[in-house]
DOBALO-40566 format. One record per residue: residue in one letter; x, y negated, z negated of N, C-alpha, C in turn. Coordinates in steps of 0.001 Angstrom, whole numbers, padded with zeros to 6 digits, always signed. Layout:
N
aXYZXYZXYZ...
END
This chain:
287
x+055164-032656-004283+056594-032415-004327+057136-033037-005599x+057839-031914-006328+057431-032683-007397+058774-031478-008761x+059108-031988-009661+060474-030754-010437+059336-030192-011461x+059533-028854-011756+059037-028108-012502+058825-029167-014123x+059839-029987-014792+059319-030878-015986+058066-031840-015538x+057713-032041-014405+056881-032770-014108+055425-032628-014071x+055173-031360-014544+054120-030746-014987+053907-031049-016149x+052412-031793-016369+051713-032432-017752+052154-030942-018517x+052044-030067-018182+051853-028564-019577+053737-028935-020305x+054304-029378-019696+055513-029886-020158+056136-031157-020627x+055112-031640-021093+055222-033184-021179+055638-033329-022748x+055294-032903-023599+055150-032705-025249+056958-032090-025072x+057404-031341-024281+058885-030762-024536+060140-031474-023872x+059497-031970-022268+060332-032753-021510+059643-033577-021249x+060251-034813-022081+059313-036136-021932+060230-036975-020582x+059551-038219-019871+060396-038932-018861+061280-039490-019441x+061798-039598-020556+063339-040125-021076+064134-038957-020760x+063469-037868-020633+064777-036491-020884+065029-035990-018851x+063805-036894-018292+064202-035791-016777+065257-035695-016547x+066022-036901-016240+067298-037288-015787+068711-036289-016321x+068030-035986-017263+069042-034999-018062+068928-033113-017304x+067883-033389-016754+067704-031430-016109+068305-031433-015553x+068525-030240-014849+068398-029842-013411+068319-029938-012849x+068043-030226-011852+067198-030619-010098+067129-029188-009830x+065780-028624-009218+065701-028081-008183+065115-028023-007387x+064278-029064-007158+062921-029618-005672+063774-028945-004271x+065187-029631-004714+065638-029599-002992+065282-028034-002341x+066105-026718-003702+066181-026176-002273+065099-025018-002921x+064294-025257-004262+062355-025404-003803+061703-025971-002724x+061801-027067-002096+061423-027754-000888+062072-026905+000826x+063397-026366+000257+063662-025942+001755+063253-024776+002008x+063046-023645+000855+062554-022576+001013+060889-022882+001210x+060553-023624+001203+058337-023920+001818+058961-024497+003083x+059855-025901+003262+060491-025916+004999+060545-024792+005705x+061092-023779+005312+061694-022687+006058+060495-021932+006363x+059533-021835+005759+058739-020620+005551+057741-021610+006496x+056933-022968+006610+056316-023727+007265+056821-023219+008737x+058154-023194+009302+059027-023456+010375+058713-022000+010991x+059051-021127+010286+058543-019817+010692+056984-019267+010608x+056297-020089+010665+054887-019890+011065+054967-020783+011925x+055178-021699+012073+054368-023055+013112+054071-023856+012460x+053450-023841+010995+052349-025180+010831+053413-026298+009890x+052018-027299+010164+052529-028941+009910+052200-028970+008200x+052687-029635+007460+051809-029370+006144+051972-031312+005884x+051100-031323+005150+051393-032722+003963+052276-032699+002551x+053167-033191+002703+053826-033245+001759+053533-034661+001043x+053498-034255-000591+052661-035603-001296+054217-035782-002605x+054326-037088-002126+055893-037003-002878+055601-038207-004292x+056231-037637-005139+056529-038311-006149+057558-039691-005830x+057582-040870-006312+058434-042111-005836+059586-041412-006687x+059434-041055-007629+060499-040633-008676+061349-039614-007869x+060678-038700-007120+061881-038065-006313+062390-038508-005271x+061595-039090-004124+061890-040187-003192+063511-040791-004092x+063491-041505-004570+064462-042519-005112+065688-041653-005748x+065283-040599-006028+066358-039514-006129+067283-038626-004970x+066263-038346-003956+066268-037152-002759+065914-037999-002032x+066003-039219-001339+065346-039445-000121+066101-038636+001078x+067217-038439+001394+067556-037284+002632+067015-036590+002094x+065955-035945+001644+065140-034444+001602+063635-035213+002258x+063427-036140+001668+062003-036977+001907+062324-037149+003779x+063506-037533+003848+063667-037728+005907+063766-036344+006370x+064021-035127+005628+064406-034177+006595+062916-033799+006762x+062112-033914+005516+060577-033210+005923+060072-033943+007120x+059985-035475+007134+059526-036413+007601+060155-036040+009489x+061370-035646+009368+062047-035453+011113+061720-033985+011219x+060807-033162+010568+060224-031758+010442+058786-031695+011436x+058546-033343+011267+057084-033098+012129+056162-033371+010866x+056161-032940+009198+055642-032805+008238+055022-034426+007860x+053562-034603+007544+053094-035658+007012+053508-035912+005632x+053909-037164+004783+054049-037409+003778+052818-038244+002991x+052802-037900+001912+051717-038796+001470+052639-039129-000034x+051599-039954-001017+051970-040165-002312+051207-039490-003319x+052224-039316-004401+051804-038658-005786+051675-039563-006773x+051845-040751-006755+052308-041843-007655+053912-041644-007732x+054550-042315-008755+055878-042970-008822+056322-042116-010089x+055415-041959-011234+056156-041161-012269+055064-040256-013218x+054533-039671-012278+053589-038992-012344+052465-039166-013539x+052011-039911-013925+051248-040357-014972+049844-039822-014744x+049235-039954-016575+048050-039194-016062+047046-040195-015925x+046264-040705-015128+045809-041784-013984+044533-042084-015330x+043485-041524-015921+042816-042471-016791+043120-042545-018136x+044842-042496-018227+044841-042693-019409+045780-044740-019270x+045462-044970-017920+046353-046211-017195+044987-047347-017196x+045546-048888-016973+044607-049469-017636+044970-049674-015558x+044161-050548-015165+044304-051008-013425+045806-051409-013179x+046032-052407-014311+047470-053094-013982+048299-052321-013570x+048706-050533-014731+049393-050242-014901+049274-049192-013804x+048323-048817-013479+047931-047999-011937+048371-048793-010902x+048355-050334-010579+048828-050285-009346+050471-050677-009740x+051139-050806-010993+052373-051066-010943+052795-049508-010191x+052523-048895-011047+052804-047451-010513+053006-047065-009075x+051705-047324-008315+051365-047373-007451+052597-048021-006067x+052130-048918-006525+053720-050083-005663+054760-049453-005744x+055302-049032-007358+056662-048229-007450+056925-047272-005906x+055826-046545-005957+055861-045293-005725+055813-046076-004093x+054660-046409-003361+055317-046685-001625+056580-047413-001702x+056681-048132-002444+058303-048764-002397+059266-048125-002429x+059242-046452-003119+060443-045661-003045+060121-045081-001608x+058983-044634-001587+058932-043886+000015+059601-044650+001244x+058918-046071+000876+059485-046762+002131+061028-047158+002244x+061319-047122+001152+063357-047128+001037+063700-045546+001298x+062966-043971+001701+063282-043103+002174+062778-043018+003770x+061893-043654+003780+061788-044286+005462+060363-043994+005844x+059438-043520+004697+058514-043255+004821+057763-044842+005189x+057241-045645+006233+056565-046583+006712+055458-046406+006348x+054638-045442+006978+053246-045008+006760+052350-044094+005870x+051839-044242+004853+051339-043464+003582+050055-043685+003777x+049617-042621+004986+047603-042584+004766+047279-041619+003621x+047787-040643+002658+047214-039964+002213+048205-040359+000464x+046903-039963-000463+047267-039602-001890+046431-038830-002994x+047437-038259-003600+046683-037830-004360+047234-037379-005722x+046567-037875-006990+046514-038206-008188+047150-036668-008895x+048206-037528-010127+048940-036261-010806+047769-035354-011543x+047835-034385-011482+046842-033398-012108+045391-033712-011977x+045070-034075-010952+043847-034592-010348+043129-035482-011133x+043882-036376-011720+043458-037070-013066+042540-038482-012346x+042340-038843-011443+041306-039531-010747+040502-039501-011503x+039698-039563-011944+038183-038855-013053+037102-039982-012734x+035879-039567-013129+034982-040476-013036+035616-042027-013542x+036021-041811-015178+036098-043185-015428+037279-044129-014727x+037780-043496-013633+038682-044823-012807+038612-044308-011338x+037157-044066-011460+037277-043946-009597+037610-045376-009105x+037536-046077-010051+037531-047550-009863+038817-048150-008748x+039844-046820-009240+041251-047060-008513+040878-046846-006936x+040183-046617-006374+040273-045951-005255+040427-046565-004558x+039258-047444-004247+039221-048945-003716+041366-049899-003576x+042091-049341-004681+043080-050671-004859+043732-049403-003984x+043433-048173-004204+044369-047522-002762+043729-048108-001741x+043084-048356-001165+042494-048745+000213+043274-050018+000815x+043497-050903-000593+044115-052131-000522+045421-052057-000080x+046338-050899-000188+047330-050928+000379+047334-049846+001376x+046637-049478+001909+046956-049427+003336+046680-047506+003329x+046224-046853+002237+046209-045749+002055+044755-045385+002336x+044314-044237+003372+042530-044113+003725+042527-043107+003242x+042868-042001+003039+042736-040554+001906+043018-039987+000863x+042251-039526+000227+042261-039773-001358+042086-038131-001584x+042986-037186-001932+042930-035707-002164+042818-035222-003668x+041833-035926-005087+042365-036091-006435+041286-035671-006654x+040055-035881-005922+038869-034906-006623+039002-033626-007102x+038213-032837-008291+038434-031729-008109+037023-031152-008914x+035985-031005-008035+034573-030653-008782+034800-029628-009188x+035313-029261-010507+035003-028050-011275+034927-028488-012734x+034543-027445-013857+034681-027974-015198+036242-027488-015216x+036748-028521-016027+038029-028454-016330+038682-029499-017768x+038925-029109-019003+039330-030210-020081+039904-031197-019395x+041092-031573-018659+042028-032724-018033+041327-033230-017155x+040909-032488-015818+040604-033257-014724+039309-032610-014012x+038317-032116-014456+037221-031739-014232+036088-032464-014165x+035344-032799-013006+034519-033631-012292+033354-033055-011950x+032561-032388-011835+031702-030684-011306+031078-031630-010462x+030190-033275-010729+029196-033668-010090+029342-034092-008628x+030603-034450-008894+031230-035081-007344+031210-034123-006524x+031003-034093-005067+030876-033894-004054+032108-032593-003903x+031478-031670-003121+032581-030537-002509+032925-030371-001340x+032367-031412-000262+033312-031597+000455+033633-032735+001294x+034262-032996+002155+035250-034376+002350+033797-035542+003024x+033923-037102+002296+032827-037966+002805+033304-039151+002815x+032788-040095+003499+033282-041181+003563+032680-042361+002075x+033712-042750+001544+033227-043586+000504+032206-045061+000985x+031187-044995+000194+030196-046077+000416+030695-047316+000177x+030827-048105+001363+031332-049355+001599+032254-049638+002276x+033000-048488+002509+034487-048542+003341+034490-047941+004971x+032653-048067+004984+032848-047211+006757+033198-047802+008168x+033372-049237+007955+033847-049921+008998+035349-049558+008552x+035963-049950+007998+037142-049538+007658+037423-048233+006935x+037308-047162+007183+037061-046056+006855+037658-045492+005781x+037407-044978+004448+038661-044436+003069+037799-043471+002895x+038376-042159+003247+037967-040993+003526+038374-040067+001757x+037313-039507+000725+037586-038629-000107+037442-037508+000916x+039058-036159+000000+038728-035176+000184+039076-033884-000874x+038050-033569-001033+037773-033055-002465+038826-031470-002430x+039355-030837-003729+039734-029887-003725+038897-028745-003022x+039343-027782-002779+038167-026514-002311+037851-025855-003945x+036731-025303-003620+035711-024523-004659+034777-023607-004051x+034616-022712-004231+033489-021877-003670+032340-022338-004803x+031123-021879-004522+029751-022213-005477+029219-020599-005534x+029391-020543-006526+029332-019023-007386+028656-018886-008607x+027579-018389-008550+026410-018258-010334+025934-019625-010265x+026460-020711-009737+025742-021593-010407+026965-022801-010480x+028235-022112-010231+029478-022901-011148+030190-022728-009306x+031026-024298-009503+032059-024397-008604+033668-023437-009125x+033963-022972-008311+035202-021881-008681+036197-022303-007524x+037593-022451-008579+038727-023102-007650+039219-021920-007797x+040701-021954-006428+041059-020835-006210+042745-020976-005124x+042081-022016-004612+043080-022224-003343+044279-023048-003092x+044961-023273-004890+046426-023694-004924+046601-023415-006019x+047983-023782-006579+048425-023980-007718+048214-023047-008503x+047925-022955-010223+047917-021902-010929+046896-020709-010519x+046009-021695-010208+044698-019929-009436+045203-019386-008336x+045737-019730-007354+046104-019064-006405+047373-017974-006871x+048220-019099-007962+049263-017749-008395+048632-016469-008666x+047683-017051-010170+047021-015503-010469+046098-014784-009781x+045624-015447-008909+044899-014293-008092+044942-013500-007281x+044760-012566-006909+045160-011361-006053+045123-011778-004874x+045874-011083-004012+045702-012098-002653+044213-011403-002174x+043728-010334-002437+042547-009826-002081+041357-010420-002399x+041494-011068-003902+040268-012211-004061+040468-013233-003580x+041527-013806-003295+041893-015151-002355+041046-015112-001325x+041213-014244-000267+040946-013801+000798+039427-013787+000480x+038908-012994+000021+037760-013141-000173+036883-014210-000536x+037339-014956-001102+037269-016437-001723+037253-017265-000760x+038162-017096-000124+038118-018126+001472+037065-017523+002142x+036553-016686+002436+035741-016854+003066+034673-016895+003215x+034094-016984+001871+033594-017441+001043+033067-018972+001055x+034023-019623+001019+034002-020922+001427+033505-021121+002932x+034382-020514+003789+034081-020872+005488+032739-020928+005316x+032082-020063+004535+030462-019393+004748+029393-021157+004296x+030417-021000+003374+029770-022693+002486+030080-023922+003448x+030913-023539+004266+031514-024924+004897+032342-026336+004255x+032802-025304+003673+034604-026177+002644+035097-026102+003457x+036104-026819+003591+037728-027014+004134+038745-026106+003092x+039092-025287+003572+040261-024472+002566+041666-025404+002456x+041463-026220+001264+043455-027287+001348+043375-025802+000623x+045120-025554+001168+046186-025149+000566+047219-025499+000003x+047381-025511-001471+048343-026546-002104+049702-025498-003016x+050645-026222-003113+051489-025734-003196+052543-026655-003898x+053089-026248-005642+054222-027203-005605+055446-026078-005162x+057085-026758-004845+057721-026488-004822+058073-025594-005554x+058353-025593-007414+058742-024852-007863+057946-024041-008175x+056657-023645-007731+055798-022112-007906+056492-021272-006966x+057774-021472-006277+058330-020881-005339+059319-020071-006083x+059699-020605-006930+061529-020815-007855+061074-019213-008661x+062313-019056-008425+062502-017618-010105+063218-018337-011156x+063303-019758-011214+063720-020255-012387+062138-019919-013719x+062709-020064-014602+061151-019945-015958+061908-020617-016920x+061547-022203-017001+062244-022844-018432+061338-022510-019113x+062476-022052-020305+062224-021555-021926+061833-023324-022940x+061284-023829-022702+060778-025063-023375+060017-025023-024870x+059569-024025-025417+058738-024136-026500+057794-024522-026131x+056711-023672-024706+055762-023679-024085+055077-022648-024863x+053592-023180-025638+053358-021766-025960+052991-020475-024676x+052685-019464-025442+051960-017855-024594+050869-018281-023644x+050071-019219-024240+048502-019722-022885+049783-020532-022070x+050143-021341-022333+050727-022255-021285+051900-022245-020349x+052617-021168-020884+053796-020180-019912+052691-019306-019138x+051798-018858-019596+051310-018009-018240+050751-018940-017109x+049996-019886-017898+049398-021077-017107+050474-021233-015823x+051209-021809-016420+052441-022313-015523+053336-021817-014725x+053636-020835-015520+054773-019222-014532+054026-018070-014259x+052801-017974-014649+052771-016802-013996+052252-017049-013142x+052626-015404-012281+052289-015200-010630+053437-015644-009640x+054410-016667-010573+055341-017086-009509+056366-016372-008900x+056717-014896-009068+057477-013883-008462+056386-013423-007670x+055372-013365-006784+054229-013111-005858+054364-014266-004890x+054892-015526-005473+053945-016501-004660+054426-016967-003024x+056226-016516-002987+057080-016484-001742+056091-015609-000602x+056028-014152-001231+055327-013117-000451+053935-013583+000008x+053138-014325-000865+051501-014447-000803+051494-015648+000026x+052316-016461-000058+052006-018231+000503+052238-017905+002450x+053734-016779+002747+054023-015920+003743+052900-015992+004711x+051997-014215+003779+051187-013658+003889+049840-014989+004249x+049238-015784+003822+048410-016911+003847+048738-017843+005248x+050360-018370+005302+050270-018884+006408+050320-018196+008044x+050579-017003+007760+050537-016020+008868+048915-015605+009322x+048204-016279+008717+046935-015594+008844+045728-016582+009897x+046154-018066+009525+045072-018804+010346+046004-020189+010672x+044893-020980+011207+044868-022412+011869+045308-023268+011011x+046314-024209+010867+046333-025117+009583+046009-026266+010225x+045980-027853+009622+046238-028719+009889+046790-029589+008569x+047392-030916+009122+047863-031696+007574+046492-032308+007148x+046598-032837+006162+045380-033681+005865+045098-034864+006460x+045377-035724+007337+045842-036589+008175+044860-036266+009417x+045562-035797+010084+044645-034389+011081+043726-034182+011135x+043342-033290+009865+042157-032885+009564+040892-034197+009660x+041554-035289+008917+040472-036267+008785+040201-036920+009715x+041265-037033+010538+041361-038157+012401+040102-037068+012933x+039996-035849+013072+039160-035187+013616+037675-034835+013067x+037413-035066+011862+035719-035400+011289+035791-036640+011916x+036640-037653+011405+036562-039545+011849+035856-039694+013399x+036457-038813+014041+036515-038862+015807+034857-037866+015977x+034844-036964+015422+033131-036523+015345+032515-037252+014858x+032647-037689+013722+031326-038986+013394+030456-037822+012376x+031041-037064+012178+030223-036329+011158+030548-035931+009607x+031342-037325+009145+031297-037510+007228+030101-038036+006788x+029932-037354+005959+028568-038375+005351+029225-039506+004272x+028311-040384+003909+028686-041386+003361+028243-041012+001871x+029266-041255+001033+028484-041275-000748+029219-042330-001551x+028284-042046-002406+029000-043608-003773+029479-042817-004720x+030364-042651-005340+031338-042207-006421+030546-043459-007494x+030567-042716-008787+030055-043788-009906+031854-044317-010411x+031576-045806-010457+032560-046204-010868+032140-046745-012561x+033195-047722-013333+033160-047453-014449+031948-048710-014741x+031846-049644-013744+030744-050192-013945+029193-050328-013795x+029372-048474-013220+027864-047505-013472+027724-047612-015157x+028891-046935-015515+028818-046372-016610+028323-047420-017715x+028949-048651-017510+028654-049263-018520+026963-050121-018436x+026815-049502-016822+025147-049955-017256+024162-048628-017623
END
C-alpha cells in the first residue's frame, strides 16, 4: 500500500523531499481493491508503508475493522541493500511505530520495497524476527537487475535456526520453465499479461506446488498516468496494462480460494510440513 511516486522507477523525478508536495491517491486506490475484496469474500494482506500509516491512518483502521491482515513495507520505502543494519532497523522501528499509532498492535508479516532483501542483507531477517515479525514475503527467485535472487528457494521454508521459534520465508511465485524461474503473479507481469497466460501460468504452478501470492499495489488500479520524464521502457514498465487491471484482478478473485499470508502460514506451521533452509548471509560471503 503504497502512492504511485513511491515506485523506485520514479525516484530520479519524485524524490522523498518532493512527496509531500503530490497528490494523494492511495485512499480511494485502496477503497476501490476494499470494495472489490468485499464483493468476492476474501481476506487479503495489506503491507503498509509507515509513511502512509502516519499520513492515512483512518484508511490503515478501516482495512484493519475489514477483517484485512496488515503487515509492513518499511517506513519510507528504501531500497534495503543499499542500507547499512543501523539504517535498516531505524527504518524499520519508524515504520511499526507509525502502524502502531494507526492501531495496528500486531505486525507478523513484511515485506521489502522492490524485493530488495538480496542475498547481501539477508542478514536483516533475523533483526525482523527481533521485533516480533515471523514472515518475510521479499524473496523473489528470478534473474532480475534490482532484486533478482534465482538461487533461493521457490517455495515457503522455515529459516535455519528459528524453528523453535518459528520465522517463516515466503518466496514470490515463479513457475520453472526452460530452465529459468518465470514471475507472473503481481505487479508489472500480471499487468502485461493476458489474463489467458496468467491462468495458464497458475496452473502451472499448482502442478509445481507454489503457492500463487497475488500482489497488488493500489495505484495499478488508478487511470491516473503521471507524465514525470519517465522514459518509453519505464512508462510501460509502470503503466502499462493498468486500464485491464480493475477487470482482470475482478476476474482472478472470482475464480478461487484465497487466504492472507498469515493464514496461509498458521496452516503449513500446524502441518509440520516447511522444510528448513539456510539463506547465505553476508558472512558466507565473506568466507
Amino acid at each position: 500500500m503504497e502512492e504511485w511516486f513511491h515506485g523506485h522507477n520514479y525516484l530520479d523525478h519524485v524524490p522523498p523531499s518532493q512527496w509531500d508536495q503530490q497528490d494523494s491517491r492511495v485512499e480511494a486506490n485502496t477503497d476501490l481493491c476494499l470494495a472489490l475484496l468485499e464483493q468476492y469474500g476474501v481476506q487479503a494482506t495489506f503491507f503498509v508503508l509507515g509513511w502512509i500509516a502516519d499520513r492515512h491512518p483512518d484508511l490503515v483502521r478501516r482495512i484493519s475493522e475489514a477483517g484485512h491482515e496488515i503487515g509492513c513495507h518499511s517506513y519510507g520505502h528504501p531500497i534495503l541493500f543499499r542500507l547499512t543494519e543501523e539504517e535498516f532497523v531505524a527504518d524499520l522501528d519508524q515504520a511499526l511505530a507509525a502502524l502502531k499509532r494507526a492501531g495496528v498492535h500486531e505486525c507478523r508479516c513484511y515485506r521489502a520495497p522492490s524485493f530488495s532483501l538480496t542475498p547481501a542483507v539477508h542478514h536483516f531477517l533475523p533483526l525482523l524476527a527481533e521485533r516480533g515479525i515471523r514472515i518475510d514475503c521479499s524473496l523473489f527467485p528470478i534473474h532480475h537487475p534490482r532484486y533478482g535472487q534465482p538461487a533461493t528457494p521457490r517455495r515457503p521454508f522455515l529459516l535455519e535456526g528459528t524453528v523453535q521459534n518459528p520465522f517463516t520465508v515466503l518466496p514470490m511465485t515463479t513457475v520453472r520453465m526452460a530452465g529459468l524461474n518465470i514471475p507472473f503473479s503481481g505487479g508489472g507481469y500480471m499487468r502485461l499479461l493476458p489474463e489467458r497466460i496468467y491462468r495458464s501460468m497458475r496452473r502451472r504452478a499448482w502442478r509445481q506446488n507454489v503457492p500463487v501470492i497475488l500482489y497488488v499495489h493500489p495505484w495499478e488500479l488508478d487511470s491516473f498516468r503521471p507524465q514525470v520524464g519517465l522514459s518509453p521502457w519505464n512508462r510501460w514498465r509502470s503503466q502499462g496494462g493498468q486500464n485491464s487491471m480493475p477487470a482482470k484482478l475482478a476476474a482472478i478473485l472470482s475464480e478461487g480460494r484465497f487466504q492472507t499470508v498469515g493464514d496461509y502460514i498458521e496452516t503449513r506451521l500446524v502441518a509440520g510440513d516447511l522444510p528448513v533452509h539456510h539463506l547465505k548471509f553476508a558472512d558466507d560471503f565473506a568466507n
